[in-house]
N, C-alpha and C positions, 0 to 999 in steps of 0.2 A: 562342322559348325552347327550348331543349333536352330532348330526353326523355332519361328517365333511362338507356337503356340505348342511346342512338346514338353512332355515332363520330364522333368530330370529326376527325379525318383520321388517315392510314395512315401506319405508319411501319414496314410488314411490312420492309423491307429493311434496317433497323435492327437487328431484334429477332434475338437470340440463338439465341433458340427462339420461333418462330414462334408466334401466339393460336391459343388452341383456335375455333372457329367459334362456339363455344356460351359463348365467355369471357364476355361481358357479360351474359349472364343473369342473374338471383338466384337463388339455389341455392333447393330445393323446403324446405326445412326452415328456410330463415334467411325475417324478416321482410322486406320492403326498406325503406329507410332512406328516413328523410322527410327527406332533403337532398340537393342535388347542387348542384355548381358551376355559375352560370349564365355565358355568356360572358363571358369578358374586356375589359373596355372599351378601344376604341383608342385610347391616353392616350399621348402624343407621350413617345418613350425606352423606350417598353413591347414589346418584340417582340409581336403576335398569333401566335397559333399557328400558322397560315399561315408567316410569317416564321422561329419555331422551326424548323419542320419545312424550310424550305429551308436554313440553319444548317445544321441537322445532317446537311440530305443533301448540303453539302459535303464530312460524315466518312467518306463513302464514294468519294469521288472522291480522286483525284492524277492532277495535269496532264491535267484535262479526261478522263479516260476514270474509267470506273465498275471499282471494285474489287469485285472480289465476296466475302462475307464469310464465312468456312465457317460451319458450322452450329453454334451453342453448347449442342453436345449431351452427355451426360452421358460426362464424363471417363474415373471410373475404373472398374470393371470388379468385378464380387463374388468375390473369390479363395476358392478350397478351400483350407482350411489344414487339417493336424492337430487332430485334435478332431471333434467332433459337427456342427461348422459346414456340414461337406460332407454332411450333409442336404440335401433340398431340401421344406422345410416349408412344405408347399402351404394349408395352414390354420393362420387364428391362435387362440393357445395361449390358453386364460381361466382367469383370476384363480384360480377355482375350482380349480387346479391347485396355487395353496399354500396351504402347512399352516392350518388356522384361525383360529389365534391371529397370525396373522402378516395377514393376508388384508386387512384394514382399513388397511394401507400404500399400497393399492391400489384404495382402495375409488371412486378417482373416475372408474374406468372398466367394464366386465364383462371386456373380451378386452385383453390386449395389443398393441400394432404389430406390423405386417410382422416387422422390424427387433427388436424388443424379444423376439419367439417366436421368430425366428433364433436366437437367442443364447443363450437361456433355458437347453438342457439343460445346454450348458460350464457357464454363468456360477451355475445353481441347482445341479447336481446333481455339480459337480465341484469343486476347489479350485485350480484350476489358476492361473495367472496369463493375464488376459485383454486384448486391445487391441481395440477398438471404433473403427474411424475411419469415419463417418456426417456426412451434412449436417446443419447446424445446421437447429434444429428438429424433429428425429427423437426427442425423447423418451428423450434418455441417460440424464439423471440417474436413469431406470428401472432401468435395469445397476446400479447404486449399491445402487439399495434392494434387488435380489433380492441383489448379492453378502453386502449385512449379512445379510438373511435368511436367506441358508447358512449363515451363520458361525451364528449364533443358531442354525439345525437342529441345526447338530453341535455345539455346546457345550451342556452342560445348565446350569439354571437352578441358582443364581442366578448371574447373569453379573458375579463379581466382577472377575476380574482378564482383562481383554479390554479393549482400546481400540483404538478404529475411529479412521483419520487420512484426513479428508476436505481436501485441498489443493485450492486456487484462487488463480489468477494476482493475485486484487485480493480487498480487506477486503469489499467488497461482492458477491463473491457468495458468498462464505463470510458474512454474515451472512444472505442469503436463502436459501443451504441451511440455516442456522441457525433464520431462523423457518419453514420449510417443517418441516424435519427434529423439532425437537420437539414439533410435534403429532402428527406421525404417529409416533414410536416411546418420545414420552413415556408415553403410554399403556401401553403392554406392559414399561413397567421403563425404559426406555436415559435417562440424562440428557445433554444435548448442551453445550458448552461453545463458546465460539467465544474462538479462542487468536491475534488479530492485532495489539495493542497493543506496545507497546515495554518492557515493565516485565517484570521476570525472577521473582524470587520469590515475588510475589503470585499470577502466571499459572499458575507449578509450582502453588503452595497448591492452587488453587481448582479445577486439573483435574484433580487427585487422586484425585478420586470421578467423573470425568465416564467415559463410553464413548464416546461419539462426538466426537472434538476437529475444529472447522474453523479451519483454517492457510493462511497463506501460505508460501509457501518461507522465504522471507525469516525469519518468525517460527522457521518451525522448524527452520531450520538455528541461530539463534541458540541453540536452546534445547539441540537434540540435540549439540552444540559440546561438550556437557556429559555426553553420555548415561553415560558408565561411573561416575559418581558420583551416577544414580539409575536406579530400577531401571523409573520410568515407561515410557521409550519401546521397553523392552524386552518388554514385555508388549502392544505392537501386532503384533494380527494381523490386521488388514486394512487395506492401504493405497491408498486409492482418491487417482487424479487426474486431477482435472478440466483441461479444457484443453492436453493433455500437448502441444501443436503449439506451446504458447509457449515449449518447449525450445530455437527456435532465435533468441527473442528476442534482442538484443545487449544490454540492460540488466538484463533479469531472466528468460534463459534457465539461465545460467551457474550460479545457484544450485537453481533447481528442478533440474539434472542433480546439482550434487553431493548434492541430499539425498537422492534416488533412490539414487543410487550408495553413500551412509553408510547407509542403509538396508540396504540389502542385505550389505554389510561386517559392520553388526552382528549377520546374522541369523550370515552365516558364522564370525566370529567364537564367538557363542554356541557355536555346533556343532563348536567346536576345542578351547575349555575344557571342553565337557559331557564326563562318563566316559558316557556313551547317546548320542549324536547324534539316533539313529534315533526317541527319545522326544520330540525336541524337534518341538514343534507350527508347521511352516513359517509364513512372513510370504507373505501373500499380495499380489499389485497386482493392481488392475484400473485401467486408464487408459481414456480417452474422448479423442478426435479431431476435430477438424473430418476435412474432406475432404483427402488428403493422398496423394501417387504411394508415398510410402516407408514406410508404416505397418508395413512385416515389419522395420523396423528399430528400430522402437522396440519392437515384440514380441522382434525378440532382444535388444535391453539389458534388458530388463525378465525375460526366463527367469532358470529358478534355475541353471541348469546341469545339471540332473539330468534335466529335460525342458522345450523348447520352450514358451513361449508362443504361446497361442491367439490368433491375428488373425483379425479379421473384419471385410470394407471392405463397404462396401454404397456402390451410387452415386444420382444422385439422384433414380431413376424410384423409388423405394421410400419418397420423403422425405413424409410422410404427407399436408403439404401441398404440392401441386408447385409450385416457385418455379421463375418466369420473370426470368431476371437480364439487364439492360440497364446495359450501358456506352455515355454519350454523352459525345463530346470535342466540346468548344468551343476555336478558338482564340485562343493567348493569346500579345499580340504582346511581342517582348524588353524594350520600352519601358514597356512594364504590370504596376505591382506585383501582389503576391499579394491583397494587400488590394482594388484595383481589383479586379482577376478575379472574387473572392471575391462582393464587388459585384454586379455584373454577373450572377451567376446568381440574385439571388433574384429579379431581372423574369423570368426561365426557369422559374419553379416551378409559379405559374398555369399554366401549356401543359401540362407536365407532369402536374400533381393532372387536369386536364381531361383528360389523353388516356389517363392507367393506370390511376385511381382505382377506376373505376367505381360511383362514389359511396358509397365506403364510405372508413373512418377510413383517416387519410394520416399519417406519421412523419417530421418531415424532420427528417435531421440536420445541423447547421453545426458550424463548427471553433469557435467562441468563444461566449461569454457574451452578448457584445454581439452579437456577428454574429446571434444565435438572436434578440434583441429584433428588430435590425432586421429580418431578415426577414418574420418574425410582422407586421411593420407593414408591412411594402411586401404582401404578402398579403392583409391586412385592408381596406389603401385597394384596390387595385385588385380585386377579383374579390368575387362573391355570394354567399351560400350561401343558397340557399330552404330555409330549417326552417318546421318547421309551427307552432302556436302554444305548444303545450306544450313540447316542446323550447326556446323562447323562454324561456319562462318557469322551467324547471329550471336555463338558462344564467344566466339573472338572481340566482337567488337563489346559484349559484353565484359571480359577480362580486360579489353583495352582501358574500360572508363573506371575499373575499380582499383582503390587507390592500394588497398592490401596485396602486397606482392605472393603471400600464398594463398590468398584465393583466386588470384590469376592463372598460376600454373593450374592448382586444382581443375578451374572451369572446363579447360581444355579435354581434361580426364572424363567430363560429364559426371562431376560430382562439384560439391560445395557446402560452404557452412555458412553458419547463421546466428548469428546472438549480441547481446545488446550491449560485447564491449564493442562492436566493431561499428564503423562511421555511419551513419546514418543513408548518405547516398549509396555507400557497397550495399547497405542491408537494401536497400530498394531495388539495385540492378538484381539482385539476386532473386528477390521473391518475385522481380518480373520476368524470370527465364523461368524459374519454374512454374509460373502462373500459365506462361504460354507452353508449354512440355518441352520445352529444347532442354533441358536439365532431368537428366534421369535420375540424380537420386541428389537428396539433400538433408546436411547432419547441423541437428539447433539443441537447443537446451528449451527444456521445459516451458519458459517464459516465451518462445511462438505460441505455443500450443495455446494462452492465453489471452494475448494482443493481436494476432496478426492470423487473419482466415487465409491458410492455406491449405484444401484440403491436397489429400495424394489419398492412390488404389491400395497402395501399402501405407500402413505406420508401421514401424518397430520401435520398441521402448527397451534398448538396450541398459539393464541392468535398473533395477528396482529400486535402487538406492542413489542418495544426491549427497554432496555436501554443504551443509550447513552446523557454523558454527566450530569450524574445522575438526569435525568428525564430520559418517556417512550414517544419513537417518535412510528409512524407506520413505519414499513419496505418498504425499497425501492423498484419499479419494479422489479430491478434487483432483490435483496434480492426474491423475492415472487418467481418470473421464474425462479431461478437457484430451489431453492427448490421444487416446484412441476415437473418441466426436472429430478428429481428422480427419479420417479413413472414410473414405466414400465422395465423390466429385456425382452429385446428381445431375448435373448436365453432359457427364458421358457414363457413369456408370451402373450396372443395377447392382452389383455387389462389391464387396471393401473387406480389406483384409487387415488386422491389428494382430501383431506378436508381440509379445511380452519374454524379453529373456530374462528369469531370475536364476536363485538359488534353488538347486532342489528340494532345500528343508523350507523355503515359503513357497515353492508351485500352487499349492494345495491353496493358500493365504486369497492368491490373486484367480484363481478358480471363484473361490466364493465372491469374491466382490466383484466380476464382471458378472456373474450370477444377479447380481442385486440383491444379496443374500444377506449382508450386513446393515444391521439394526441402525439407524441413525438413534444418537441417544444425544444429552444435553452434557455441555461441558461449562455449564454456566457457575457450578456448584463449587468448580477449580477457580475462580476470578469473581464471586461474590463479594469479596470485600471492597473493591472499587466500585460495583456497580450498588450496595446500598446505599456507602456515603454519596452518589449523583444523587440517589434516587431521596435520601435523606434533606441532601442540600436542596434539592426539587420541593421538598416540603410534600411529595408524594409517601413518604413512610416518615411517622413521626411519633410508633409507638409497634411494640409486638406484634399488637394484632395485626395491626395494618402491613407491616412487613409480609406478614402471613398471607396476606387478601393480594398483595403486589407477586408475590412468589406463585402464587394460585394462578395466574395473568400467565403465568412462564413453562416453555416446554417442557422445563427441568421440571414440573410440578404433575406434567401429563404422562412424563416416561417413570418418574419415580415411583409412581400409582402401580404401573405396570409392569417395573423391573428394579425395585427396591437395591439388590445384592449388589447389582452393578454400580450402586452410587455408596455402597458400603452397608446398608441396612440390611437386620435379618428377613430372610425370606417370608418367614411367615405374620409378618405386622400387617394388622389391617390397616385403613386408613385415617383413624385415630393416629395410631402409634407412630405412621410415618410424617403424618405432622407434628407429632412430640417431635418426633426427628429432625423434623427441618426446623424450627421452634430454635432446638438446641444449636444449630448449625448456624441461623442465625446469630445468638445470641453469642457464640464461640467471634464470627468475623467480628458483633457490634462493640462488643471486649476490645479485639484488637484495635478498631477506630476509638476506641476511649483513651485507651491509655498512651495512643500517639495524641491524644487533644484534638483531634477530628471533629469528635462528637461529643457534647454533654447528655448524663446519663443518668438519671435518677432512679432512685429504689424502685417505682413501679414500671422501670422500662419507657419510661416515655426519655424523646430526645430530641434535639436540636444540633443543628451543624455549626460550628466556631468556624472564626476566620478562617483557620488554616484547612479548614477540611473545605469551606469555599473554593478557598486555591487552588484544592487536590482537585477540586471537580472541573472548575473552570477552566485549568488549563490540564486537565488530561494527565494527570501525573501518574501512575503507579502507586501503589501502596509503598512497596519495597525501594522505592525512592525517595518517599518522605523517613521512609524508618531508615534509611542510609543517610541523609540527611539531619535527623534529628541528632547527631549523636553528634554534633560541630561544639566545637569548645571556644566558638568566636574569633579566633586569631587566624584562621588561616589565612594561608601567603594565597595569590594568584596562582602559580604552581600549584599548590595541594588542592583549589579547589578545581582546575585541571582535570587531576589526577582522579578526583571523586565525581565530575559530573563525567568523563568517558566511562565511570563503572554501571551505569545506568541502566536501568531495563530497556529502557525506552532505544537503544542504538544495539540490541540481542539482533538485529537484524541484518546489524552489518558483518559481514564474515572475513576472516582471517584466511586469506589463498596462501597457498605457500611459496607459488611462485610471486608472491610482491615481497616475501623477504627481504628479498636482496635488498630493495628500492628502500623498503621503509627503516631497514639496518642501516642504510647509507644517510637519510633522512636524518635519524637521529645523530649519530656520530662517526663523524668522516674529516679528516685533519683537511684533506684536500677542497672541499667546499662547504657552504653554508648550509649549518644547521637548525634543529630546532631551538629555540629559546632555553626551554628547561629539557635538555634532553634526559634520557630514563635509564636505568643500570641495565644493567647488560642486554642480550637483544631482543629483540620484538620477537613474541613466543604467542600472544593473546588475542584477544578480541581490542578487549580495554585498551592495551598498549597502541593498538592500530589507531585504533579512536582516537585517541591521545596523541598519536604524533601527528596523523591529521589536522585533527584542530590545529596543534602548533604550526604546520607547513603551510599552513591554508594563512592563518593568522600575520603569517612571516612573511608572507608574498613569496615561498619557495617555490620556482618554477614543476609541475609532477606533468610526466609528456604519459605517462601512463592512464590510457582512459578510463578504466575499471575503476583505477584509486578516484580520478576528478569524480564519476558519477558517485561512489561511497560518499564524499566530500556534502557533493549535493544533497546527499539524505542525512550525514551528519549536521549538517548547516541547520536545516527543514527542521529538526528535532529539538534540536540546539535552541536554537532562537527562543521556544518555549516553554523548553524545560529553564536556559538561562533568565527568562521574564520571571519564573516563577519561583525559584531559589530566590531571586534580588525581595521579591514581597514576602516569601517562607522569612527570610533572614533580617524582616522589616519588623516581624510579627515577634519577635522574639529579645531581650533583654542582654547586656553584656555581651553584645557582637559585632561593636564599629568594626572592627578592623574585618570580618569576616563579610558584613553586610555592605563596607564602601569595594573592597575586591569582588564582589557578588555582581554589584551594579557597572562597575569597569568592563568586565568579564561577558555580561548580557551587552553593554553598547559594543564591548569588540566581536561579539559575534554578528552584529548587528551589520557594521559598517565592516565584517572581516578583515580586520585591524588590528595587530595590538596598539595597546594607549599609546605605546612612544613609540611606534614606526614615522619611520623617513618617506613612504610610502606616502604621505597625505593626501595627494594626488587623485588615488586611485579612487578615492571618493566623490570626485566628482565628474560629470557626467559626458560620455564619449571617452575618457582617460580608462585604458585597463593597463593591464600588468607591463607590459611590454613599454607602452609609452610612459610609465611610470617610473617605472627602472633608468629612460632616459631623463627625466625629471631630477629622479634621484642624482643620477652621473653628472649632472648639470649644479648641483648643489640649491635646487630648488626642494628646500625641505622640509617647507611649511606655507601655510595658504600666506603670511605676511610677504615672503620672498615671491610668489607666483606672482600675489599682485603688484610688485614693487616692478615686477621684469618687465622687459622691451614687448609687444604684441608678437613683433618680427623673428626678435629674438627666440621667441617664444618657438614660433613657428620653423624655424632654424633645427631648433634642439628634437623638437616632436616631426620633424619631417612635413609640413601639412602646409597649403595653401592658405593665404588668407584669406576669410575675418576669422582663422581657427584661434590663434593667440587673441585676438579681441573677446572671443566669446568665452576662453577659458579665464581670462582678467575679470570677465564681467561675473560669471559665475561664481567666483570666490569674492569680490565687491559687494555682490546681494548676499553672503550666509552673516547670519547675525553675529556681533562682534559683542561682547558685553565686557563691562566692569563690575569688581566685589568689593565696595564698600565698607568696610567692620569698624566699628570706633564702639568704645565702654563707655556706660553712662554713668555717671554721676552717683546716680543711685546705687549704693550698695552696703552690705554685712559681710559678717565674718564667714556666713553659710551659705550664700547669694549673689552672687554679680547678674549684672543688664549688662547685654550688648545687643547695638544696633547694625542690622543686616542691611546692605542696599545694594542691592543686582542691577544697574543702568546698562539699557540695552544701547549702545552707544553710537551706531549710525541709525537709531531710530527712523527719523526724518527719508534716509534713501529707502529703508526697507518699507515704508510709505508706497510707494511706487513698483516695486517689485521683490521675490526675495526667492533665491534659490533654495533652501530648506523646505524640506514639506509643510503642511497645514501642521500637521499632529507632532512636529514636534518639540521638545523640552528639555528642561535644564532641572536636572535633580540637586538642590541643595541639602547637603548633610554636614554634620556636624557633631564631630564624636570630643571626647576628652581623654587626660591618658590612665585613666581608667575604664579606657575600651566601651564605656558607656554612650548611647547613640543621645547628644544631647537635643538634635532637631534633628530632622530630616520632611523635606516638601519637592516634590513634582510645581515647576512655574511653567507654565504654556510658554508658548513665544507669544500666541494671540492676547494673554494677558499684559506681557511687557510694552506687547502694541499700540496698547490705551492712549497710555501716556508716556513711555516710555522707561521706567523703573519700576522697581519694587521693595518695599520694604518690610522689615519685619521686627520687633521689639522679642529679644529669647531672653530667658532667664538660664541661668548658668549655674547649678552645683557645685560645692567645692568637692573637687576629685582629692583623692587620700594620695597619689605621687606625685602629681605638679598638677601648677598651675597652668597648662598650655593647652589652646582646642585646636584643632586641626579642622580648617571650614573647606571644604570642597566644593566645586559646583563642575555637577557631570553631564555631558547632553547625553541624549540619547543619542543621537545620529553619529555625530562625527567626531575622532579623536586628535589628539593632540592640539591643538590649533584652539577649540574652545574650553577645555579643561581646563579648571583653577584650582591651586591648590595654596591655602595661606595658613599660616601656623601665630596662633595670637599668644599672646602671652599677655595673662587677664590678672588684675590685685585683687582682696579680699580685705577689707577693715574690720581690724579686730575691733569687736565692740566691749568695753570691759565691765 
């Protein structure tokens, strides 16, 4: 048996940074742990660790001779910058240092870090603008809370009109600054908002009163899109961001730089229109870093101009706990998918937990869902964990309250999994065994390593690659660094161990980057053409040059000065020539916005935003969405426009598993139960296709017990809803497209009320009824709100199971939704080229809706009105609060004579709810020849 602190073999010629002699110890203040891995049994396919370790001391050879490996010592270097930084603050700064009232922000430690008292005087005692680039694990988000603490010093109470904008690359850990943050500053006044949802006027509403907003870029560039028509993001004065190294993300770099950059436009702006400049109260950044060679370059985009931004690198002898980082390559022969590979390292995990662990909590991360199951199992058959008897029996009652039957058995093993298809209670009992150590090792997907602070003594980041998009990409910077910022528990540990198992043709890849060796550059130059037309529609670029002076604002503008090649230009351009360059790149994306009608563009370059390029900005569209969009020939069916909004950019996020095949093959066509509506030729193979049967199942009230597909749903929905708002105004804006523009707006209210037009379902929309009590509604031949309210209360409560006043309230609720009548009659007046007819919309229990009314405030009844020349003859948005006046509405249209018939087709759509208030009348109108 092994004792707890022996080694089971060397792999010093491995290691980056060589073990301390005194590593396997238990530190004099931690307890030690009543577990440790017993050997691995030799189970034929299973590498022994023996075996591991000759593997890998293949990664050290080529062609028979021993490579030698430099040493993986701390990269970067602690720069003096301008500012207080070039101190050398030989003692750490305590708490006791701020103000009182503030003091309990802080209360979970007495002194500050190394690292945290570095920075302290700039970041408390100055207002300057600040860049931190520090190893993960160093206690940043501390920068954060002293920067609001100044702010708060210097503004006196009561803190009305002050809003702090706390950004992060992902919704998850703006909601974990969200519940960290208002406990701690709930207390002394601040209320915290968390602003990442897709909905636009609710989100204004409700941060209205907040001080502290956490965002994504994403969110807030949609929202700020808007800023000169409120007066909210004007009143931010402190703009903290988290993460700032994801600026050179290729997917969601592009917008984190432009909001930065509209940031700073609108303080300068302010200070163009004020008659004082000098009164106005500067916008402050403070940013935070990984490890990073270029950090003075993000401190100079981030200056005001008036003075430099404060940099401060710190490397990783300072990192509070010292991480020991290991890259091991395994090879992986041409012949060997990613999946085998993938494989094949979770028999390597055992060797590993036994050679770095030193019996304390292990983290492994895998690329999938599945992959995380299986490995969790090939870990639990082969290798032991000696727990003592209480720890047995805390794991028991923990497996007894989890509803997943194989994470039960697992528990038992002293292993488990983790990730975000599984129930929300199993994911909490679990992060609470390993929180307390009764759980020695624990396998998740990427997304912990994001949302949920669990550190462990061990990471391992089994296999470098993820699937997205149903192929395996490599994981992102970020992705890498949030996962290894695991490793280290500072409340029992002084050092932390992160392994990285790749391929041995990328070892060398993930060497440099825990180095901090790679360049952050800008990806903004890949997604320019969305962000000029915002920036155009903003009325912030409105000719060349200015384009040029907006580009100047952007990082893209500070790395291309200093690495031209990278962004495609010759090396040797000065910087004349590299703004000829961007000039032309400009002018190549401003093209493209012309010739989709985006933009108006005159011979000298000056331009203005059209309707439709509004649209684009306002609701967040895509370029390659409008130009998949543009190309509609007005007739599509419901079905075809289907088909073309699941091709979207905007749902690249949703991925295609292969283990939901089955479900979404049966979905579409299966003799034996109910399917999609328009189901799709042959089988689900795609992205799109998924997208698409989704919608339809979701639409169709088809029961999916699969939790992965409901959450995709949730994010199709979330997209949907916006992108379908903005096709129905794109398809408003445009000529010869009744038939495309009245399916446009069907399509946005069925996403709406997740409806189609003619489900039996109606039910479901109104409020306490979901699917289940729906289906009995439907079984009961209640199949429309006139039948609901015509039924017995009792009866009611019969059919849905439920005590009474439940049938009285569901009677009353379909009572109060508006009932209306359509009106049409031809007037008198007319020619051979011309007819009148009269519109009248009577809102018909007017008088009860007096007194109450189930429907929302906001919503509305679209009337349109095409001919059968596909021609949109009217088309108006009527409130309900209009109809409320008086109760009707009328309208006087004039009528073209159509070249095939004489027939209009007058529809009235709500917004909300289907079947029940949709009208649809077919007129048949004359024309007097006049001779």
């Amino acid at each position: 048996m092994l004792k707890p602190t022996a080694t089971v073999f060397s792999l010093d010629n491995l290691f980056f940074e060589r073990s301390d002699a005194n590593q396997n110890r238990y530190l004099e203040h931690e307890e030690p742990k009543n577990w440790y891995l017993a050997p691995a049994p030799s189970v034929t396919g299973i590498p022994a660790t023996q075996e591991l370790q000759k593997e890998l001391g293949k990664n050290n050879c080529l062609d028979g001779k021993e490579v030698k490996v430099q040493s993986f010592l701390d990269a970067s270097k602690t720069f003096g910058m301008e500012g207080t930084v070039k101190k050398d603050l030989g003692v750490l700064r305590a708490v006791t240092e701020i103000p009182a009232q503030f003091r309990n922000i802080f209360k979970e430690f007495p002194y500050f870090n190394y690292i945290q008292s570095k920075a302290l005087d700039d970041i408390l005692y100055t207002d300057r603008n600040f860049v931190i680039c520090a190893p993960t694990g160093s206690g940043k988000t501390v920068m954060f809370e002293l920067a609001i603490t100044r702010l708060l010093m210097e503004v006196p109470m009561p803190w009305l009109n002050i809003k702090i904008v706390y950004m992060a690359p992902i919704k998850a850990l703006c909601s974990q600054r969200f519940d960290d943050w208002k406990d701690k500053f709930g207390p002394i006044g601040l209320s915290c908002k968390e602003l990442t949802g897709d909905t636009v006027m609710d989100d204004l509403f409700e941060i209205q009163h907040a001080h502290i907003i956490m965002t994504t870029p994403e969110k807030w560039d949609s929202m700020t899109r808007k800023w000169r028509d409120n007066s909210l993001v004007q009143l931010v004065r402190l703009f903290l961001i988290d993460e700032v190294h994801v600026v050179k993300d290729e997917s969601r770099g592009a917008t984190l730089e432009v909001v930065v950059s509209r940031m700073k436009t609108i303080q300068s702006s302010l200070s163009r229109i004020s008659e004082n400049p000098a009164t106005l109260t500067p916008m402050r950044f403070v940013a935070v870093s990984a490890t990073i060679p270029n950090a003075e370059d993000i401190a100079e985009w981030l200056s005001d101009g008036m003075r430099p931004a404060v940099c401060l690198k710190i490397d990783e002898s300072h990192r509070p706990v010292k991480l020991r980082k290991i890259v091991l390559g395994f090879p992986c022969s041409s012949n060997q998918t990613e999946f085998k590979f993938d494989l094949t390292l979770n028999y390597k995990i055992a060797s590993v937990i036994q050679t770095y662990s030193e019996q304390k909590p292990t983290l492994v991360f895998c690329a999938t869902r599945k992959g995380v199951q299986q490995a969790a199992s090939v870990l639990a058959k082969d290798a032991k964990f000696i727990m003592t008897v209480e720890q047995k029996q805390r794991l028991q009652k923990c497996a007894n309250s989890t509803k997943d039957t194989k994470v039960r058995d697992l528990l038992m093993c002293g292993v488990a999994y983790h990730h975000a298809g599984m129930e929300l209670s199993d994911r909490k009992i679990i992060e609470g065994a390993f929180t307390r150590g009764d759980l020695p090792v624990l396998f998740t997907t990427s997304t912990l390593a994001m949302g949920v602070n669990l550190p462990a003594h061990l990471v391992i980041i089994k296999s470098t690659l993820h699937y997205v998009g149903g192929m395996f990409q490599e994981y992102s910077e970020t992705d890498i660094l949030q996962m290894i910022g695991r490793a280290g528990r500072p409340q029992f540990d002084t050092t932390a161990t992160a392994v990285i198992l790749t391929r041995l043709s990328t070892r060398e890849k993930y060497v440099q980057l825990l180095n901090g060796a790679d360049t952050i550059e800008s990806s903004l130059h890949k997604h320019l053409v969305e962000h000029l037309n915002a920036e155009i529609v903003l009325h912030t670029i409105t000719d060349v040059k200015i384009a040029l002076e907006w580009i100047r604002s952007t990082f893209l503008y500070i790395r291309v000065l200093k690495n031209p090649v990278h962004y495609g230009f010759s090396p040797g351009l000065d910087t004349v020539g590299i703004e000829a360059k961007l000039q032309e790149l400009c002018l190549k994306n401003l093209n493209n916005l012309s010739s989709l009608d985006l933009i108006k563009m005159d011979e000298e370059f000056n331009f203005k935003p059209t309707e439709t390029g509004k649209l684009m900005a306002w609701y967040y569209i895509a370029f390659d969405t409008v130009k998949q969009f543009s190309s509609v020939n007005g007739t599509e069916t419901l079905s075809e426009l289907v088909t073309m909004i699941s091709g979207c950019i905007e749902f690249s996020d949703v991925k295609l598993r292969i283990n939901e095949k089955k479900i979404l093959n049966a979905l579409n066509k299966d003799k034996n139960r109910i399917t999609v509506r328009f189901p799709m030729e042959g089988k689900i193979k795609t992205r799109e296709m998924k997208v698409n049967c989704l919608i339809q199942a979701q639409l169709g009230c088809i029961p999916i017990q699969d939790f992965t597909l409901t959450q995709d749903i949730g994010k199709i929905f979330r997209h949907g809803l916006r992108v379908t708002k903005w096709l129905s105004d794109f398809l408003a804006s445009h000529k010869n497209n009744f038939a495309a523009l009245l399916n446009s707006l069907i399509l946005a209210k069925c996403f709406r009320c997740k409806l189609w037009e003619n489900s039996l379902h109606v039910s479901k929309q109104l409020e306490k009824i979901g699917v289940t009590l729906s289906n009995a509604m439907v079984n009961a031949g209640l199949t429309s709100f006139k039948k609901i309210e015509d039924a017995n209360a009792r009866e009611l409560e019969l059919i849905l199971n439920r005590h009474p006043p439940f049938g009285n309230q569901i009677k009353e609720s379909v009572l109060y939704l508006p009932k209306y009548e359509l009106d049409i009659e031809q007037l008198a007046k007319y020619s051979n080229t011309v007819a009148e007819i009269l519109v009248t919309i009577i809102l018909t229990n007017f008088e009860q809706l007096q007194i109450k009314r189930t429907a929302p405030d906001f919503h509305y009844v679209t009337l349109i009105i095409g001919d059968a020349d596909n021609q949109v003859v009217f088309k108006q948005k009527i409130m309900d609060s209009v109809l409320l006046k008086n109760g009707n509405w009328t309208k006087k249209i004039e009528v073209k004579r159509a070249l095939k018939s004489e027939e209009l087709s007058i529809n009235l759509i709500s917004s909300e709810y289907g079947r029940f208030i949709d009208m649809i009348s077919i007129l048949k109108y004359t024309f007097k020849d006049v001779e």
